[in-house]
C-alpha angles and dihedrals in degrees: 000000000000109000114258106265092244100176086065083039090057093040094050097047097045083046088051088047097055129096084236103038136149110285111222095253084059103252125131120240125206110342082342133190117251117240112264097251086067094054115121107258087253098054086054087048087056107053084048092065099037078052090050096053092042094052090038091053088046095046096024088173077080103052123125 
């Protein structure tokens, strides 16, 4: 089984969680965040990274 994509689960659920989040049907509501699919490739990149130090701190025998 393929490993959950954390870094879109974090995203999604910080998005959910602001006064200005993601609706469901995808649109934005006031000064909204974009879905994750429309994050520039770098955004992406760096929620990656800040998942990856927070599962590595929290499992340090796999860490890199």
């Amino acid at each position: 089984m393929p490993e959950p994509d954390y870094a879109r689960i974090a995203y999604e659920a910080y998005a959910a969680n602001q006064p200005w989040h993601v609706s469901p049907d995808g649109t934005r509501g006031r000064a909204g965040l974009m879905p994750w699919e429309m994050l520039p490739q770098g955004l992406r990149d760096a929620w990656q990274v800040a998942i990856d130090a927070v599962l590595n701190a929290l499992r340090p025998e796999d860490a890199y």
